[in-house]
DRENKE-249565 format. One record per atom (N, C-alpha, C): z negated, y negated, x negated. Coordinates in pm, whole numbers, plus 32768, in hexadecimal, padded with zeros to 4 digits. Atoms other than C-alpha are relative to their C-alpha. Example, Ala and Ser with C-alpha at 12.3 -4.5 7.8 and 13.67 -1.06 7.14 Angstrom:
BEGIN
800080777FA7;7CF481C27B32;80007F887FA6;800680778052;7D36806A7AA9;7FB77F93804D;
//
This chain:
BEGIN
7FAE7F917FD4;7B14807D7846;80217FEE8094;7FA980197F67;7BF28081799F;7FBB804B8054;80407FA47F98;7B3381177AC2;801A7FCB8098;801280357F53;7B47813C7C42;7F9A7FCA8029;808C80637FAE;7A9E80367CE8;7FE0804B808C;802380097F6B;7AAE80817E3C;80CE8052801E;7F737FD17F9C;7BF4812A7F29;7FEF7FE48078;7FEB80027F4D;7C66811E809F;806E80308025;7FA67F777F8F;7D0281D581A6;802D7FBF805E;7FE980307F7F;7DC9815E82B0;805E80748016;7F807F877FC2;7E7F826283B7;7FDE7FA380A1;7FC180627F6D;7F2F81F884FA;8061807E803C;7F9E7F737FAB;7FB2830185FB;80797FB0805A;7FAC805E7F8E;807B81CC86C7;80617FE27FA8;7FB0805B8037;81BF81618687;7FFF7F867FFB;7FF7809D8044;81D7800785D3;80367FC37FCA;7FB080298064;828C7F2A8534;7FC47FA27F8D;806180388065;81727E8D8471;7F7880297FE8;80BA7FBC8038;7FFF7F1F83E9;7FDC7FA47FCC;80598028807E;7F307E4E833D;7FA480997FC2;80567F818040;7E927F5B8255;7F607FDE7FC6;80A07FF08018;7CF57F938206;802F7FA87F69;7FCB8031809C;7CED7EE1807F;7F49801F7FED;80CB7FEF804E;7BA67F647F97;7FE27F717FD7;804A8084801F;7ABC7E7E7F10;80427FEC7F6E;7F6C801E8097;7BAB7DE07DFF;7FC47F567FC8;8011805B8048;7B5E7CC27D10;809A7FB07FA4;7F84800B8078;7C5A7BCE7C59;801680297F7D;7FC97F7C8093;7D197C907B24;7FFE80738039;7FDF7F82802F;7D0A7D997BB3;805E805C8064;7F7B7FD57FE0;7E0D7E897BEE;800F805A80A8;7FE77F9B7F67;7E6D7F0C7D8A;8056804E7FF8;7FA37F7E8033;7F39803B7D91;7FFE80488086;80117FBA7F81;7F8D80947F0D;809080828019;7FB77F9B7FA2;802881D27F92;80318001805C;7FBA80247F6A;810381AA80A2;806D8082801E;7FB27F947FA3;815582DE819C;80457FA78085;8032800D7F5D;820682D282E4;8078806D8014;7FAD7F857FF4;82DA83C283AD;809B7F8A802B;7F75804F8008;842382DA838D;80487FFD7FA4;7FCE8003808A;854B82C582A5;80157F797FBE;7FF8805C8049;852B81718274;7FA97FC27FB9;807580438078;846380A1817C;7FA07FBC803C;805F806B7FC1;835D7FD8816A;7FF07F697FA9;800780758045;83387E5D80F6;7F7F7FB57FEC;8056803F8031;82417DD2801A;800C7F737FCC;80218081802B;82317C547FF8;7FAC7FE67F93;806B7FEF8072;81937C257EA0;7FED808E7FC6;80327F978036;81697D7F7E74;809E80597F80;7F8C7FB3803A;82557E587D66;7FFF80808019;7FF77F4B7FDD;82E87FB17DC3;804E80157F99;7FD67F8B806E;82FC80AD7CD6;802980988008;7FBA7F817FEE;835281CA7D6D;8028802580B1;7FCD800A7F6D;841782087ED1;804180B5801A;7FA97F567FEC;8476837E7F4E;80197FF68094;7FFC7FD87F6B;850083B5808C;808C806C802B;7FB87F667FE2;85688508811E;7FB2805C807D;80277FC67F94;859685B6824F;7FB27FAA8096;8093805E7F9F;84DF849F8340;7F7B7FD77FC4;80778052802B;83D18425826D;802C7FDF7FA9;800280668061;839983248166;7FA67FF77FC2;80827FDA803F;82998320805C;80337F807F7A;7FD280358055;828A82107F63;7F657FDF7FB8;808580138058;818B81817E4B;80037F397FE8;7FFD808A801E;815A7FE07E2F;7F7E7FD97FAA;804680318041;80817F2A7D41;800F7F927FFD;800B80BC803B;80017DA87D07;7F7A800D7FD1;808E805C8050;7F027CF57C30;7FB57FD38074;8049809B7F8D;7E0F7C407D22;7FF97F917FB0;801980AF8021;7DFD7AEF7D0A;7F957FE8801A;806480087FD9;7CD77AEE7DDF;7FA9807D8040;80217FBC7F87;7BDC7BC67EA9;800D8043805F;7FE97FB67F92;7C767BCE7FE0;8090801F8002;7F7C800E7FF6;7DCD7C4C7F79;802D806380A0;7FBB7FAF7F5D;7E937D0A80CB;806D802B7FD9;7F7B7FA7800E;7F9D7DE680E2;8014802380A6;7FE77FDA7F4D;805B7DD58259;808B80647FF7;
//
């Protein structure tokens, strides 16, 4: 049966044009599923990663991305 392994949190009060984000303790197969806020109307780009859902309204942006790991130490910048 599918269960949460592990989660993480990353928050950033500085403007940036790149984060690397926190990543839980993740094993290959199995499935990452990151949340992505910020107060901008533009997107965000995941290399490897698939987006499934994108909203943006009013000055913020809110979207949902998912990938398989391949390995361990997958990242999301």
């Amino acid at each position: 049966m599918a269960k949460i392994r592990d989660y993480a949190i990353t928050i950033s009060t500085a403007a940036t044009a790149s984060l690397v984000c926190e990543m839980p303790t993740h094993a290959t197969g199995d499935l990452l599923i990151a949340f992505l806020n910020k107060d901008s109307t533009t997107g965000f780009a995941g290399t490897g990663w698939n987006l499934h859902r994108s909203q943006n309204s009013a000055g913020a942006n809110g979207e949902i991305w998912t990938k398989r790991a391949t390995s361990s130490s997958e990242t999301i910048t």
